[in-house]
ZAROMAR-313498 format. One record per atom (N, C-alpha, C): residue in one letter; x, y, z. Coordinates in steps of 0.1 Angstrom, whole numbers, padded with zeros to 4 digits, always signed. Last residue first. Layout:
% residues N
aXYZ/...
***
This chain:
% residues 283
x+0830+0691-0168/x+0826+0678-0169/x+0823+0664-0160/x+0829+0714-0158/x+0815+0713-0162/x+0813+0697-0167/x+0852+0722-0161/x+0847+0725-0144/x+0833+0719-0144/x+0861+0728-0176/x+0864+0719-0177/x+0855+0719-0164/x+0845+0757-0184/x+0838+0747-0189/x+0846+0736-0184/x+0867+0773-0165/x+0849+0770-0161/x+0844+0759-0171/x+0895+0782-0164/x+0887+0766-0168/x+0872+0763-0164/x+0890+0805-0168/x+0895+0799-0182/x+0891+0786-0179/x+0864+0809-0143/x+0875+0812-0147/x+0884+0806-0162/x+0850+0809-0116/x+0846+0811-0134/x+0856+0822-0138/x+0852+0783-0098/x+0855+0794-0104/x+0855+0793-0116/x+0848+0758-0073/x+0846+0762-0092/x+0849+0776-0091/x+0849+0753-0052/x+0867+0751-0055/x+0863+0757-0071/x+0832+0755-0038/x+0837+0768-0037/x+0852+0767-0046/x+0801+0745-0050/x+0808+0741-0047/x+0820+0753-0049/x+0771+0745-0061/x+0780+0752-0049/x+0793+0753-0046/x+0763+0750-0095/x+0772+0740-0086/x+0778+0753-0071/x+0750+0771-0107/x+0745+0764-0102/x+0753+0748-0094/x+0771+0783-0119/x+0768+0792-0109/x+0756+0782-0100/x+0777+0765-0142/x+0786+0767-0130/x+0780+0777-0116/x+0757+0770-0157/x+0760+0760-0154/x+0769+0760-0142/x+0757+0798-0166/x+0745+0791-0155/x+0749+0778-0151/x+0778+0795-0176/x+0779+0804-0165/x+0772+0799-0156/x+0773+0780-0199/x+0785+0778-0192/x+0787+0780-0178/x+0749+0800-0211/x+0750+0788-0207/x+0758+0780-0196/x+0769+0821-0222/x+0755+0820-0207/x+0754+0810-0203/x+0781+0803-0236/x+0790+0812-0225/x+0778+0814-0213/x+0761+0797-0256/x+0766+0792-0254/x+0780+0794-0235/x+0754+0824-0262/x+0744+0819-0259/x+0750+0803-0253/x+0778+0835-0278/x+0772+0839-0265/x+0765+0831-0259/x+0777+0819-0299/x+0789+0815-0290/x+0782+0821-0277/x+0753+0826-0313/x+0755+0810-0307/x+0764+0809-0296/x+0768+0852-0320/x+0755+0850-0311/x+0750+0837-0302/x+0789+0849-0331/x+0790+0852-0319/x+0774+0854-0313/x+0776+0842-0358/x+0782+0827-0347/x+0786+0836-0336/x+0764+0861-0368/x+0757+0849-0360/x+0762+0838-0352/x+0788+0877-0371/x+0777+0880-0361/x+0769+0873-0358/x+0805+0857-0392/x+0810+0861-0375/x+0799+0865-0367/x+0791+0834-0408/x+0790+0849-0407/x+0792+0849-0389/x+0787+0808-0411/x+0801+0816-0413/x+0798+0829-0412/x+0770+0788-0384/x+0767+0800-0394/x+0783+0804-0396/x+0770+0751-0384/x+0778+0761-0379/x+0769+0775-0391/x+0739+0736-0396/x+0756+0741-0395/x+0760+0753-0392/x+0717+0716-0381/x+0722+0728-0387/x+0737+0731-0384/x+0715+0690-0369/x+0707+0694-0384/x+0711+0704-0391/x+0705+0708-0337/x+0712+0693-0343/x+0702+0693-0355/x+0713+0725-0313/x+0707+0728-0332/x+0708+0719-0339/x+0718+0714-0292/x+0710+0724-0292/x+0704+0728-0307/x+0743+0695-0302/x+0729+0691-0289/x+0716+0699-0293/x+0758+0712-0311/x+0750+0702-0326/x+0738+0693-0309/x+0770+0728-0296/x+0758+0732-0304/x+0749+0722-0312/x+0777+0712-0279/x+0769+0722-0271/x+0758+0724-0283/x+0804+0704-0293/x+0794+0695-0284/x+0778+0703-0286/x+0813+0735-0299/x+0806+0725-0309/x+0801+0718-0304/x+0820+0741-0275/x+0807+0749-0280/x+0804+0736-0291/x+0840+0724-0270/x+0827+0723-0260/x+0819+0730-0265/x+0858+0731-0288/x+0851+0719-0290/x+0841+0716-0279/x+0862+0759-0279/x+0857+0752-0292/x+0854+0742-0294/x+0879+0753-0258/x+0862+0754-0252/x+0858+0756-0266/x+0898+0742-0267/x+0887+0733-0257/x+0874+0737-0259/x+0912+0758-0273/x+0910+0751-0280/x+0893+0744-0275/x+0906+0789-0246/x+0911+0779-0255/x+0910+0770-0270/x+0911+0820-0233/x+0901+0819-0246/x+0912+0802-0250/x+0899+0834-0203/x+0910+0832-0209/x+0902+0826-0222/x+0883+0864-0192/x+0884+0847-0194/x+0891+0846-0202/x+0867+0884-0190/x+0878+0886-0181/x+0881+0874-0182/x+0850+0896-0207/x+0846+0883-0197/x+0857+0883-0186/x+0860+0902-0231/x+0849+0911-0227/x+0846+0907-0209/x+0872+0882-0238/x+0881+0892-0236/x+0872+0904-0229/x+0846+0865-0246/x+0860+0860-0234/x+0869+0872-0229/x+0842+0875-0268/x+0834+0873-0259/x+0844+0868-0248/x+0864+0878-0287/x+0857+0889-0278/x+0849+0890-0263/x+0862+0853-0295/x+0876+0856-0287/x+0869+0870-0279/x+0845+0853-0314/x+0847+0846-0301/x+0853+0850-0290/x+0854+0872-0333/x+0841+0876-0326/x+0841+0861-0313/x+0876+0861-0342/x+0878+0875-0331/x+0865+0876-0324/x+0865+0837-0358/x+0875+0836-0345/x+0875+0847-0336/x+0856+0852-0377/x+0846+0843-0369/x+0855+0842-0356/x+0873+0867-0391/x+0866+0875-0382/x+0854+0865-0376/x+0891+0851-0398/x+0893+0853-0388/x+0883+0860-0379/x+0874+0835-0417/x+0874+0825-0405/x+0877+0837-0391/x+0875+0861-0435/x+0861+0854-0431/x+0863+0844-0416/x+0900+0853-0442/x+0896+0866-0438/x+0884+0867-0429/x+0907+0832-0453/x+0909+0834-0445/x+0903+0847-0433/x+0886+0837-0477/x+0877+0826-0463/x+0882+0830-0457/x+0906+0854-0490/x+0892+0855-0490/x+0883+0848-0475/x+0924+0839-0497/x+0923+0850-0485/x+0910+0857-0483/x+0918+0800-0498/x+0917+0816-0503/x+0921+0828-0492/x+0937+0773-0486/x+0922+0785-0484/x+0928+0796-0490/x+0944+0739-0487/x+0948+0751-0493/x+0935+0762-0492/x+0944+0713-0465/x+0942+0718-0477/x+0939+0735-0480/x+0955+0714-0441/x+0966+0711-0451/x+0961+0714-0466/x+0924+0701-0429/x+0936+0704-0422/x+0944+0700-0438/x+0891+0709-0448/x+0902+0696-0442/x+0915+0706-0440/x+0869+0730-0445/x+0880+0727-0452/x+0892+0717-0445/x+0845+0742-0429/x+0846+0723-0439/x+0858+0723-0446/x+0848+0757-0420/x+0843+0759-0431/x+0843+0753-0441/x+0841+0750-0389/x+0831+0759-0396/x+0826+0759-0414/x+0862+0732-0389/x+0847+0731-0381/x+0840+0737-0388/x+0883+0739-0403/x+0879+0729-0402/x+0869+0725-0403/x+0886+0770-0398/x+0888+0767-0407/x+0880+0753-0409/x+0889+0764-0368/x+0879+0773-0375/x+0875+0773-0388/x+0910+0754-0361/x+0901+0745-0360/x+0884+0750-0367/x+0927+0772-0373/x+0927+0759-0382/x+0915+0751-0375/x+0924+0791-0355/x+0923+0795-0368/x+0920+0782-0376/x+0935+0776-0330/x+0921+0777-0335/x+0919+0783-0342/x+0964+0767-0343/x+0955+0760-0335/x+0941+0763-0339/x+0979+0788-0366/x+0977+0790-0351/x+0961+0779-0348/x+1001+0797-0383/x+0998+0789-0381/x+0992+0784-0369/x+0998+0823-0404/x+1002+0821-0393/x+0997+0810-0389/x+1008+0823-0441/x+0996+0826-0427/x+1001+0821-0417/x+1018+0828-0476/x+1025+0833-0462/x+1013+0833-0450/x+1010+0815-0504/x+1007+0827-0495/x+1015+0820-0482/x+1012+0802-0539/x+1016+0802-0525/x+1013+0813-0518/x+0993+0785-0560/x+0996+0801-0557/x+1000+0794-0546/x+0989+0766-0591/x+0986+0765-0576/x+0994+0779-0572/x+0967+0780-0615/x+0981+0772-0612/x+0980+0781-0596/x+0939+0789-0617/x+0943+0777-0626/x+0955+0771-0624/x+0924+0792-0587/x+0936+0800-0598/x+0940+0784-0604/x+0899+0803-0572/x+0896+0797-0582/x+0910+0795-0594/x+0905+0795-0534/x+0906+0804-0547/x+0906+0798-0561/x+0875+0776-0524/x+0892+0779-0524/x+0893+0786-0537/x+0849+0775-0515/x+0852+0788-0512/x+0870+0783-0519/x+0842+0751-0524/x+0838+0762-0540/x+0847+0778-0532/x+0865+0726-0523/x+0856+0735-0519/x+0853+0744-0527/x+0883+0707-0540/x+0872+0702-0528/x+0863+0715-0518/x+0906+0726-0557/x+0897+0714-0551/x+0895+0715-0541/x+0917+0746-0567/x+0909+0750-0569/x+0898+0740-0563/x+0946+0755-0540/x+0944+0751-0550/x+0929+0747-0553/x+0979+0773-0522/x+0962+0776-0527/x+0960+0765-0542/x+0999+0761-0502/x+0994+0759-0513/x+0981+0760-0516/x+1015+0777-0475/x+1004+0768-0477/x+0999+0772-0493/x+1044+0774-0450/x+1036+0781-0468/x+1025+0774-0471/x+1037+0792-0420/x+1042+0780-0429/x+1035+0787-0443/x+1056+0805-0393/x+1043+0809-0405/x+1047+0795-0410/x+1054+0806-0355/x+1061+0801-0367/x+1046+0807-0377/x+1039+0834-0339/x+1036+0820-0340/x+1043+0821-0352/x+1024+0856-0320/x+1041+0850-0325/x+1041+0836-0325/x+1000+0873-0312/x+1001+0861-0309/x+1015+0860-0319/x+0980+0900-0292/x+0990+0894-0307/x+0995+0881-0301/x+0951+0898-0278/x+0968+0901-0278/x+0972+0897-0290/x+0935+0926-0295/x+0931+0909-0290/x+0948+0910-0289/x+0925+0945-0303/x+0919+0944-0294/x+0920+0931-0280/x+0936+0951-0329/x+0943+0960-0318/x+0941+0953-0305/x+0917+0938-0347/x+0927+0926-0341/x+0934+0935-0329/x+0887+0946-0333/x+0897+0949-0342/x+0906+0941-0338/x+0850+0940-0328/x+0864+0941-0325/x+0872+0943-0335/x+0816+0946-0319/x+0827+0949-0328/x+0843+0948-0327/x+0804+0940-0294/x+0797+0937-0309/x+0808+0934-0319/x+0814+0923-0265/x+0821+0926-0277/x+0811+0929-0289/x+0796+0914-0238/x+0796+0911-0250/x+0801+0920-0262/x+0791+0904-0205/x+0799+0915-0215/x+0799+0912-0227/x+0761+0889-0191/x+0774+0887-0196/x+0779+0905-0204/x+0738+0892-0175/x+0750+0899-0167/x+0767+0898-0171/x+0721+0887-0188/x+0723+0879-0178/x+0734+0884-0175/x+0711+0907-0204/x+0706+0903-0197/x+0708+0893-0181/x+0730+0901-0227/x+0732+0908-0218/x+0726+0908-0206/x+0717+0881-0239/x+0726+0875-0229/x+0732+0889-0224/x+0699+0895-0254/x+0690+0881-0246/x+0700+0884-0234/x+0719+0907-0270/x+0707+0916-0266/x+0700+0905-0250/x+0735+0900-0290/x+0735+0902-0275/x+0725+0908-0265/x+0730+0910-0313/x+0729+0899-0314/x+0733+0895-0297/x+0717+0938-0323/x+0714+0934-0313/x+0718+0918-0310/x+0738+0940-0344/x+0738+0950-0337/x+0727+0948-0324/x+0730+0922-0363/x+0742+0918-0356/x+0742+0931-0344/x+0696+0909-0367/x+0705+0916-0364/x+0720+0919-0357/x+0679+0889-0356/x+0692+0887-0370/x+0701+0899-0371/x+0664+0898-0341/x+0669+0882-0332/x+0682+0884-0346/x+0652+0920-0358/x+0659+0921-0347/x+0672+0910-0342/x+0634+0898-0369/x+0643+0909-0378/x+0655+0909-0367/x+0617+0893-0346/x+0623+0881-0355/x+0635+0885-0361/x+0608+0915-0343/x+0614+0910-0329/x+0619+0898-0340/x+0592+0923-0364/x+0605+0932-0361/x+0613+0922-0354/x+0575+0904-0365/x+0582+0905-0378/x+0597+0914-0372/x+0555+0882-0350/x+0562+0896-0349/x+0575+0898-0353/x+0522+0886-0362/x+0537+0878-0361/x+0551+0889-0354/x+0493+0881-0359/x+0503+0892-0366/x+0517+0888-0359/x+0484+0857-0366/x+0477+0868-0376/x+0488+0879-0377/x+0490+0825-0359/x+0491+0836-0358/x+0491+0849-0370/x+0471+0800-0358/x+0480+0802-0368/x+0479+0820-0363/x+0471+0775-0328/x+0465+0784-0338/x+0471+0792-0348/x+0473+0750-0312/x+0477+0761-0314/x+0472+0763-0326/x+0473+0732-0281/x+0462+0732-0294/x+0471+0748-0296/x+0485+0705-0271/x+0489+0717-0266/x+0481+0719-0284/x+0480+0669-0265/x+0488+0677-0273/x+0483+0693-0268/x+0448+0648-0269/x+0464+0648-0262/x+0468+0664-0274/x+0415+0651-0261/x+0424+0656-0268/x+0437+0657-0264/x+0398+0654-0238/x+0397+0640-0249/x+0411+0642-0254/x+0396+0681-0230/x+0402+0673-0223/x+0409+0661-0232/x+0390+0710-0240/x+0382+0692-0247/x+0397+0684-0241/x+0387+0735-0239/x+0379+0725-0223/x+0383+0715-0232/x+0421+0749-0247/x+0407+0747-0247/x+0402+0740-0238/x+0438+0776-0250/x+0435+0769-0240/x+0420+0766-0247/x+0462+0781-0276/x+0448+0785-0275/x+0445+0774-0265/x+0488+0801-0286/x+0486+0786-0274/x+0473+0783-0273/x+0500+0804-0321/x+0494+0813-0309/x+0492+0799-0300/x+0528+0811-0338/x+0520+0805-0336/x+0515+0804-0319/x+0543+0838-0341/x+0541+0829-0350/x+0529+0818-0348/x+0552+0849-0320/x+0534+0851-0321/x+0534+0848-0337/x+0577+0846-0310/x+0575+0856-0317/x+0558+0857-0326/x+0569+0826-0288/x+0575+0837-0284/x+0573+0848-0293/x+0561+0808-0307/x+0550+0814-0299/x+0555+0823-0294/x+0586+0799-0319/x+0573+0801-0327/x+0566+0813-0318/x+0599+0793-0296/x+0605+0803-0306/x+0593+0809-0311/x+0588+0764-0289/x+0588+0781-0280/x+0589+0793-0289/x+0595+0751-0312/x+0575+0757-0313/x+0576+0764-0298/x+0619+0749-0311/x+0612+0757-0323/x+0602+0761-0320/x+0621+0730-0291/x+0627+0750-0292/x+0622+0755-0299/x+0608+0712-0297/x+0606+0719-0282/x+0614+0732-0283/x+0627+0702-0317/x+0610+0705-0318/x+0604+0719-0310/x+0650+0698-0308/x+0650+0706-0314/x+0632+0710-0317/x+0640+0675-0288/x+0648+0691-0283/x+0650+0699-0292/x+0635+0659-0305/x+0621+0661-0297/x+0631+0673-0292/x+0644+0665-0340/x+0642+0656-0330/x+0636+0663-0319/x+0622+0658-0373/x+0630+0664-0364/x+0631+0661-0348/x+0602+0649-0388/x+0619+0644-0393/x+0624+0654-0380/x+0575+0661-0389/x+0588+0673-0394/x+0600+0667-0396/x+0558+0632-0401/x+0559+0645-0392/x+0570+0653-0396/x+0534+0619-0420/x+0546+0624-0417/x+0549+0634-0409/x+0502+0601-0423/x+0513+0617-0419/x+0522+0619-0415/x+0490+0580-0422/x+0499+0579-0426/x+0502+0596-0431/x+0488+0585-0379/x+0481+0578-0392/x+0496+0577-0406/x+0511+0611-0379/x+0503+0607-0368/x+0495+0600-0383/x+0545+0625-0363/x+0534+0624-0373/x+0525+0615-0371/x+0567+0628-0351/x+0565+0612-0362/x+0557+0616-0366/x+0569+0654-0343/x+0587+0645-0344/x+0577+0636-0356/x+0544+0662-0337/x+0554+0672-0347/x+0567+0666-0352/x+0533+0642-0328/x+0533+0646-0337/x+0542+0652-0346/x+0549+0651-0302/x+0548+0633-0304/x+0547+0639-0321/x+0541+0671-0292/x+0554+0671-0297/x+0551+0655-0305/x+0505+0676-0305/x+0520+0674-0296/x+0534+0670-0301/x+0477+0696-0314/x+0495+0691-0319/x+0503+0686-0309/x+0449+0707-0322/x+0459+0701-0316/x+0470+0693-0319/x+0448+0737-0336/x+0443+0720-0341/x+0454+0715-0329/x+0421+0766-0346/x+0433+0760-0340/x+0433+0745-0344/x+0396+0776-0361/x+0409+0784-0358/x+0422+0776-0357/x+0374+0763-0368/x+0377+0768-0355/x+0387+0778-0354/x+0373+0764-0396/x+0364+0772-0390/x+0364+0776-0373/x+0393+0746-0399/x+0401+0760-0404/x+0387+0768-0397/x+0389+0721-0388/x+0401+0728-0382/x+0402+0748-0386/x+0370+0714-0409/x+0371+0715-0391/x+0374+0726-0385/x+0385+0711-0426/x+0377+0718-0429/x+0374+0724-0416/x+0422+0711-0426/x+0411+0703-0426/x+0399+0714-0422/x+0445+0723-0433/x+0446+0716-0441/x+0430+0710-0441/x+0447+0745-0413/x+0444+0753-0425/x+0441+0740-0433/x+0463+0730-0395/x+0450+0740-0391/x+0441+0741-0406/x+0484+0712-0401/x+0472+0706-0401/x+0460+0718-0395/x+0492+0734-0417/x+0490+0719-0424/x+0482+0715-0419/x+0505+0750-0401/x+0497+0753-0413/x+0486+0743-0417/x+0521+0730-0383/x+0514+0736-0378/x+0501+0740-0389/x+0541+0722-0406/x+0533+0716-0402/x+0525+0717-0398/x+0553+0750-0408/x+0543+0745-0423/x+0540+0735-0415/x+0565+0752-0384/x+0555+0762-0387/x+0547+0754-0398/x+0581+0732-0382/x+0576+0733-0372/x+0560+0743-0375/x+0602+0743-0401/x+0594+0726-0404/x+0585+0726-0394/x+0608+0769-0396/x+0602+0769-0411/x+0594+0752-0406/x+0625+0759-0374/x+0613+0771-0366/x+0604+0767-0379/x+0647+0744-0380/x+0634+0741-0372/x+0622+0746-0369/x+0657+0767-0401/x+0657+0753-0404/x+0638+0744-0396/x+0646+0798-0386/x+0656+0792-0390/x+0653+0776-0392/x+0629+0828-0399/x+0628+0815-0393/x+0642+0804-0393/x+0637+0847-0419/x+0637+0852-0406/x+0640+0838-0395/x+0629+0840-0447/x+0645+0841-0438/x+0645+0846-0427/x+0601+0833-0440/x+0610+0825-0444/x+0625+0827-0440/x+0588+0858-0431/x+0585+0848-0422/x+0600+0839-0426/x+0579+0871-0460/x+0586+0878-0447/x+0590+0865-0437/x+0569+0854-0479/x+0571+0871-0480/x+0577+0876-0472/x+0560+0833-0473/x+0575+0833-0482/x+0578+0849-0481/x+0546+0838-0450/x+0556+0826-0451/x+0567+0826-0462/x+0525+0852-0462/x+0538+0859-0451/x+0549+0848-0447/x+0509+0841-0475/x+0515+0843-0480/x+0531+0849-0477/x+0493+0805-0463/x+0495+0823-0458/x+0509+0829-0468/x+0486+0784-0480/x+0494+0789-0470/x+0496+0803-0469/x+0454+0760-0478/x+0459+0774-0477/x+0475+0776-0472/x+0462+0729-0495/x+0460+0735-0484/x+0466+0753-0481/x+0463+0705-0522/x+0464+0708-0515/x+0458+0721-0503/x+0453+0682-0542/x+0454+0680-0526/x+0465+0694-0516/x+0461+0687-0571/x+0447+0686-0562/x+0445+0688-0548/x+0494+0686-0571/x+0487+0704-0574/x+0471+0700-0564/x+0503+0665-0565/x+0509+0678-0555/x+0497+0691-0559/x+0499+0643-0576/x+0486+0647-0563/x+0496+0663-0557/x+0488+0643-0612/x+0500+0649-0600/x+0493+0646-0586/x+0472+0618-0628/x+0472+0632-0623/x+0481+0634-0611/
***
């Protein structure tokens, strides 16, 4: 007999119905665990809540598996959670008990999650902190740049985004540093091998929406500080990939710039300025 069908445990229906694309990677493994063990034991489901610590949520506890996930990524998810009343804090007296007791939240807050994906509030947090934030830009917006072109060979290997043409095509693109590291980073296509205009089109408007944020900022815009966001990110999101959609990765990038800021606004020191080199200013 299967043990997936006998053994198992209520799950609220709002998890596939609404909850699922809202949540991201950590927030989904952090919640069905939480489910699991409220809703999974008899106890548990007449009280309400079940105690959980991070300890758990990373390894799991007896022969229980935990989420596979690491303790900074945990620790974001299950704020996330309770920020949007995904899963509630319930203060109890039973001392005995290691871990932070939570409870399965009834009404969730479906907009404020919606919202967090919205490209039209994807600055919403970091305005807050006194950053400028670009929603929308046009290339009008960004200096032009005069750069040699080179010819590059469209052909149908090693990615599903390269143009699908049965004989190799040439195109005419500008050859420019962080286009290609964008290309790379973002959209897993190795340096030299051949992109659609399609992706190109896609990388650039990932690139502008960066570049905004800096042009919004009064800051200059390098290589560098793409490889200090990437550092930054796989610390903060470790497991998840870069997003190709320009309005979520200018949301990471922002969130990454506040970052930068707080970071330097908290060194006294009068020689730092927040300035193009603020992140070298951070090593």
């Amino acid at each position: 007999m299967s043990k997936y069908i006998p053994n198992s445990f209520q799950t609220p229906n709002t998890i596939v119905d609404e909850l699922m694309p809202l949540l991201n990677e950590g927030e989904l493994k952090c919640y069905l665990f939480a489910v699991r063990h409220v809703y999974g034991w008899q106890d548990k489901i007449e009280r309400g809540y079940a105690h959980i610590s991070i300890s758990m949520f990373q390894d799991g506890f007896s022969q229980f598996a935990g989420t596979g996930l690491s303790r900074p990524t945990i620790t974001k998810s299950v704020k996330s959670l309770v920020k949007y009343r995904v899963l509630i804090k319930v203060e109890t007296d039973d001392t005995n008990r290691k871990g932070q007791a939570f409870a399965i939240g009834e009404n969730p807050d479906i907009e404020g999650l919606d919202n967090r994906k919205n490209k039209d509030k994807v600055v919403k947090n970091v305005n807050q902190q006194g950053l400028k934030i670009l929603t929308s830009t046009s290339k009008k917006s960004l200096p032009k740049q005069t750069q040699g072109k080179t010819q590059v060979n469209l052909s149908p290997e090693n990615s599903d985004d390269v143009a699908p043409s049965p004989k190799p095509l040439t195109v005419t693109r500008e050859r420019k540093p962080d286009f290609d590291w964008v290309i790379e980073n973002i959209f897993n296509i190795g340096y030299g091998i051949a992109i659609s205009k399609q992706v190109g089109a896609r990388a650039g408007k990932c690139l502008r929406a960066i570049k905004a944020i800096h042009t919004a900022n009064g800051t200059e815009f390098t290589v560098y500080h793409l490889n200090r966001f990437q550092s930054w990110y796989r610390d903060n999101y470790e497991g998840q990939m870069m997003p190709r959609d320009d309005s979520k990765l200018s949301e990471y990038y922002a969130e990454f710039y506040a970052w930068g800021k707080s970071q330097q606004q908290q060194q006294p020191s009068a020689t730092v300025h927040y300035t193009s080199n603020w992140i070298h200013e951070l090593e």
